[in-house]
N, C-alpha and C positions, 0 to 999 in steps of 0.2 A: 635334627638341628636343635638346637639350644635357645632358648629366650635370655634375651640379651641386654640390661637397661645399663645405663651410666649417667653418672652425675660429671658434668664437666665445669671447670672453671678456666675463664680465659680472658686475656689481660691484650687490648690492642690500644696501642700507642703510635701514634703516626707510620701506619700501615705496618706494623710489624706485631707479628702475633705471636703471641708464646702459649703453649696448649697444654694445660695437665687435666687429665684424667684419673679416676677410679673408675673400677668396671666390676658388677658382678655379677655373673652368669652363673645361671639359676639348675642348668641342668645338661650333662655330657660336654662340656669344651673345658674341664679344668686341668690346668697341667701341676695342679698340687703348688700348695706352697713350702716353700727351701725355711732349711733350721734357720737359726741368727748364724749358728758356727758350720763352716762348712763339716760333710763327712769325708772330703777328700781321703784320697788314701795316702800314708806314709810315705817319704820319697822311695824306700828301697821297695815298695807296692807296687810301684807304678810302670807300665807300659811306656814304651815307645809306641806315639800314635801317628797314624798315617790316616789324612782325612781327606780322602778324593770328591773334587767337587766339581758340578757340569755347570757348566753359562749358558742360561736359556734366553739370549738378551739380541736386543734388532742391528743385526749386520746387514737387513736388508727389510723392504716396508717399510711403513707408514710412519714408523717412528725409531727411523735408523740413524737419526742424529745423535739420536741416544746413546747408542749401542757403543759408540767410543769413549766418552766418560764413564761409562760401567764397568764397561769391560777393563779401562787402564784403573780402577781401584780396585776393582777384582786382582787385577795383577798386581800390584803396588801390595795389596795386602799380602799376599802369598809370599810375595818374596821378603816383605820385612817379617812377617813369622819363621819362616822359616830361617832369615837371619839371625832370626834370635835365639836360635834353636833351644827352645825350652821342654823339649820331649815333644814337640809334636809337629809332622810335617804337614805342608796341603801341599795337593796336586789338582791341578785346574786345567779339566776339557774343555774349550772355548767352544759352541754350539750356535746354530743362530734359531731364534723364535722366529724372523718376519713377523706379519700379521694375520688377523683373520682371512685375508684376500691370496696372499702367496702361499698361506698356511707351512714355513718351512717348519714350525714347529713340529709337525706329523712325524717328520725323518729324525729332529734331533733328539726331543725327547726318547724315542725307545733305542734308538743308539747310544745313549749315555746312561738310561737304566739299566739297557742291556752289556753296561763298561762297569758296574755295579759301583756307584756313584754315590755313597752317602746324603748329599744332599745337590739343589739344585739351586742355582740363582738364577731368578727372574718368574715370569718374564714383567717387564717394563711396562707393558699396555696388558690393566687389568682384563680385559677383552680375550686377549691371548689364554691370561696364564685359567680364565675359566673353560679354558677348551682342552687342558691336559692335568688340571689340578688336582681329579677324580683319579687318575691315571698314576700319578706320584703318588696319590695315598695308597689308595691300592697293591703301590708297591713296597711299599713302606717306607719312603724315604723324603725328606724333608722338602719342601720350595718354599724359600724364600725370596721375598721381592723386594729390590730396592725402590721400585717404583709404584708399584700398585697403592690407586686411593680409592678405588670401588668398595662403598661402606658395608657390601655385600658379605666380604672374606670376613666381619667381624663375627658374624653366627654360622658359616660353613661349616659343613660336617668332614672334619678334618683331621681327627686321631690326632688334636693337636703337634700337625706338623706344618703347618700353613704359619710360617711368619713375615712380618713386615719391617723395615725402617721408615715405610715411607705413612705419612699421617692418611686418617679418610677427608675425605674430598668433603666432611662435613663441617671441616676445620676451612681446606682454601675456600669451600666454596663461601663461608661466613666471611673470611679476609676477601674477599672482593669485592663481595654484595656493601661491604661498608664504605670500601675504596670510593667506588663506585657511587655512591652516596656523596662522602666526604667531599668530592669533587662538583660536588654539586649537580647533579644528574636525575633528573626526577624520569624521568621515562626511557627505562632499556626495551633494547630488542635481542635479543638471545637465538644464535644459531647455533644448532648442534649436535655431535656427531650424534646417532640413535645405537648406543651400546651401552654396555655398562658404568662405563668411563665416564659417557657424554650425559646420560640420563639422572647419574648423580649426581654430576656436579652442577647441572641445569636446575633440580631440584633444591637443593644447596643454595645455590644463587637467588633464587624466585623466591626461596623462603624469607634470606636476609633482608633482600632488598627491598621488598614491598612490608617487612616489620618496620623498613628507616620511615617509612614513609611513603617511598618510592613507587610508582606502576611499573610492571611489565607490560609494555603496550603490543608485545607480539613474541612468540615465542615458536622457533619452527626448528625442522630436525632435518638431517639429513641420511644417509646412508652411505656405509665403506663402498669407498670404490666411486660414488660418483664423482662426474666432473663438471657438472650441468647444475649450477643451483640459481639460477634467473627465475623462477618460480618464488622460492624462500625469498630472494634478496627482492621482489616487488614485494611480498607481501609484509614485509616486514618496515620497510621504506612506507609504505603507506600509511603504517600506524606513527610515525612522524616520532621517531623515536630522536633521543637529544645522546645517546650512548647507545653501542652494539657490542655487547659479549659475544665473540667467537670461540667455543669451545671445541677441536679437535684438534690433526695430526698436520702435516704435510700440505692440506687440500686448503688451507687457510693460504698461502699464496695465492690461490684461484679466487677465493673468494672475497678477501679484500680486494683487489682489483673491482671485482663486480658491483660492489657497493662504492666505492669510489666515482667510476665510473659512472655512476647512477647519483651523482652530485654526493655525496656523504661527507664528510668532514675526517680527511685521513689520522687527525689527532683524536678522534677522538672512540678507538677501539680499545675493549679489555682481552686479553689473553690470558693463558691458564697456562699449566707446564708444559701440557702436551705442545701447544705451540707457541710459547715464550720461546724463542729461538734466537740466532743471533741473522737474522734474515740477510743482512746485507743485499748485494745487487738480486741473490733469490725473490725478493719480493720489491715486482716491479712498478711499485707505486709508492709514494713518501709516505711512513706511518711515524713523521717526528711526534712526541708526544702522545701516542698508544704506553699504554701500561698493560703491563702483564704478571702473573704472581706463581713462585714456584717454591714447592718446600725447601727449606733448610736454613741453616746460619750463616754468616759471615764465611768464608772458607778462609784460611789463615797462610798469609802468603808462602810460608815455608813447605808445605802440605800442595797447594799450587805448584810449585817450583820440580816438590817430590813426583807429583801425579804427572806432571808434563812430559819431565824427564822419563818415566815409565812408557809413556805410550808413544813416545822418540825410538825408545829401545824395542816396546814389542811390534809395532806397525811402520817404525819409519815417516810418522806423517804429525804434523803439529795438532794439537789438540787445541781446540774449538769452542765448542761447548763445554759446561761443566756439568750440567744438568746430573742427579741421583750418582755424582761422584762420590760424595763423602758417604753418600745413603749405603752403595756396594762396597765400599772399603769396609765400613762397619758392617753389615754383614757377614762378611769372611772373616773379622775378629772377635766377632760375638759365637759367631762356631767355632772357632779354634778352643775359647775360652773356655764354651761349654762341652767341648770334649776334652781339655784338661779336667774340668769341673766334674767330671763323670768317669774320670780314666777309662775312658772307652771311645772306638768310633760306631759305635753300636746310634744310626736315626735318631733310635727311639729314646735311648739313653741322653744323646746330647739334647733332644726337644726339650726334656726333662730338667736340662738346668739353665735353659737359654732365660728364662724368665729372672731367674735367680744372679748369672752375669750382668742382665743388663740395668740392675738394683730395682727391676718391678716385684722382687721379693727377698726376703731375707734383710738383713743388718750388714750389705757387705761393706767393704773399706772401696773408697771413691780412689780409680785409677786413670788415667786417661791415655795410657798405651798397652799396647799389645805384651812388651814386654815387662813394666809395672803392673799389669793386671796378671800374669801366666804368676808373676813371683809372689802374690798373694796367697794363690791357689796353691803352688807348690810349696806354701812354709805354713799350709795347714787353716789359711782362710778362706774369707769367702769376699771375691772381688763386684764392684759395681763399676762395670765401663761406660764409661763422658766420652764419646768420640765424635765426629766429625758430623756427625748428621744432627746431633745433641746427646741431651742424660737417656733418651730411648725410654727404659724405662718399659717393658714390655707390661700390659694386663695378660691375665687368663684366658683373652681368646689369640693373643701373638700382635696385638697391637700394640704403635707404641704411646705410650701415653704423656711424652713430653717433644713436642713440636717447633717447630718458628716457619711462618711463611714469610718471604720476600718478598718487597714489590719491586717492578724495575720499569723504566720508563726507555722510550726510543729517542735515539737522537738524528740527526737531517743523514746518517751512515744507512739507518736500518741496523741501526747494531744499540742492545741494552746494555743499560748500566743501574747496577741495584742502589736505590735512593735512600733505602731504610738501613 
């Protein structure tokens, strides 16, 4: 593994974060830096490319709310590429991750390596995607994640194929720790999940919030799979906290209750992406006024309208959530990109120019579609794509290096609406 330092700069404004980085890694994670002018090849050069891609994303587990905002920009994107047909088709095996507990990831992953699969999206819950990532590299083919903030993947030993859209958890966890501040909150208590996921972003959290000023008055963990946390929620209730950060999946229905129950003040919880949800009658206790924070910008209601419309068409069923929508769409246009960018569906070739599409390198010319970014590349430049998760902007180790977190608050529904 590589040592890894970065200089960051970050700009928050009434709960909204915008995150740029520089990053330089000092040894084995560099994917090379891209000329100013691309070396594309000439149009009469160029391949018809075909880029077969698996979905390693939760149709079922811990964080299967997920799994239909992904999955419909994973398909949204494939078919507007492929409508634009500018030499290059995808084709998308829809797969499911689950979670560490149902583990269906075991069966999809070598089924869709063994469907010889260029690259993989997901999975969603960094937890998962470190139980097959060894796996994907070894085989030599790409994962990328629309959801993973484990600050872990930034120094993985990864044949630079490991990329993200989605920011590290050392960005939301600073946006909440201040939220949480801001609101006036001198003593958290912090529950949460004991994985990769939950252990960063708990770290993340504790660091911001006792810089504002603030104590952690109790800080306890839990484990997948249980369903018994009256142990945590006494001890944590006794340090007389005035705010409770819940950090995990699905199991936060259980547990607010439990604190509730136990006199707590239903307004006054933070959630993170993993359970930013739109809880509705799911969560059978009032959380009016709970905030909760999850990556990305604004979504643009036409893009809405596209994404809904898509998962009408592939599932039949209205879509819900939006969570790591705009994160998986860009994804799939940032590999199309960079297998234009390489005229090849050759992994390793497209890993090679992902940095360089998403302008974390080179001089390219600023696009913000699929199809104004492919007609750069094919008339001999070199494209930077703006999409829907933001400018992206990848470092040297597949991170991106330009962010926005959300905050969103409850209303008397159980359903959020973003405030920033």
């Amino acid at each position: 593994m590589s040592v890894f330092t970065s200089s960051r700069a970050r700009k928050i404004l009434g709960g909204l974060a915008v995150f740029s980085a520089s990053a330089i890694v000092l040894a084995g994670c560099s994917n090379g830096a891209a000329p100013a002018e691309s070396d594309a090849p000439a149009a009469e050069e160029r391949s018809e490319l075909t880029l077969k891609v698996g979905t390693v994303l939760p149709q079922t587990g811990a964080l299967a709310f997920l799994g239909p905002p992904e999955e419909a920009g994973v398909g949204l994107a494939m078919a507007e590429i492929n409508e634009a047909a500018k030499g290059i088709t995808i084709d998308v095996e829809y797969g499911d991750s689950g979670d560490p507990d149902n583990k269906a990831y075991e069966t999809t992953v070598p089924r869709l390596l063994g469907n010889d699969v260029q690259a993989l999206i997901g999975a969603a819950a960094s937890g998962v995607t470190k139980l097959f990532l060894d796996q994907a590299v070894g085989a030599g083919v790409i994962t990328f994640s629309p959801a993973n903030t484990s600050p872990d993947f930034t120094a993985w030993d990864d044949n630079d194929l490991y990329w993200r859209t989605a920011p590290s958890d050392l960005l939301q966890g600073e946006v909440l720790g201040n939220l949480v501040a801001e609101d006036g909150h001198q003593a958290l208590g912090i529950l949460y999940l004991n994985d990769a996921y939950g252990t960063g972003l708990e770290a993340a959290l504790t660091e911001t919030f006792t810089a504002t000023g603030g104590e952690v008055v109790a800080s306890e963990s839990y484990n997948a799979g249980d369903t018994n946390f009256s142990a945590q929620v006494s001890t944590i209730l006794a340090a007389s906290p005035d705010a409770i950060a819940v950090i995990g999946f699905e199991e936060t229905a259980t547990i607010v209750p439990s604190f509730i129950n136990s006199g707590f003040d239903g307004s006054k919880f933070y959630f993170v992406d993993g359970n930013t949800s739109q809880w509705g009658a799911d969560m059978p206790v009032s959380i009016e006024g709970s905030k909760g924070t999850q990556p990305g910008p604004v979504l643009e209601d036409d893009f809405l309208d596209r994404l809904k419309a898509q998962w009408q068409e592939q599932s039949g069923e209205e879509l819900a959530d939006l969570n790591y929508a705009g994160e998986s769409y860009d994804a799939v246009v940032l590999l199309a990109l960079a297998s234009l960018a390489a005229n090849s569906s050759d992994s390793a070739d497209i890993a090679g120019k992902l940095q360089e599409v998403s302008g974390g390198s080179g001089d390219g010319e600023k696009c913000e579609t699929f199809a104004d970014c492919a007609d750069i590349i094919l008339d001999g430049g070199t494209a930077d794509y703006d999409g829907y998760s933001g400018g992206v902007a990848f470092d040297e180790a597949g991170d991106p290096t330009e962010a926005t977190i959300g905050i969103f608050e409850y209303g008397a529904d159980n359903m959020h609406e973003r405030i920033n």
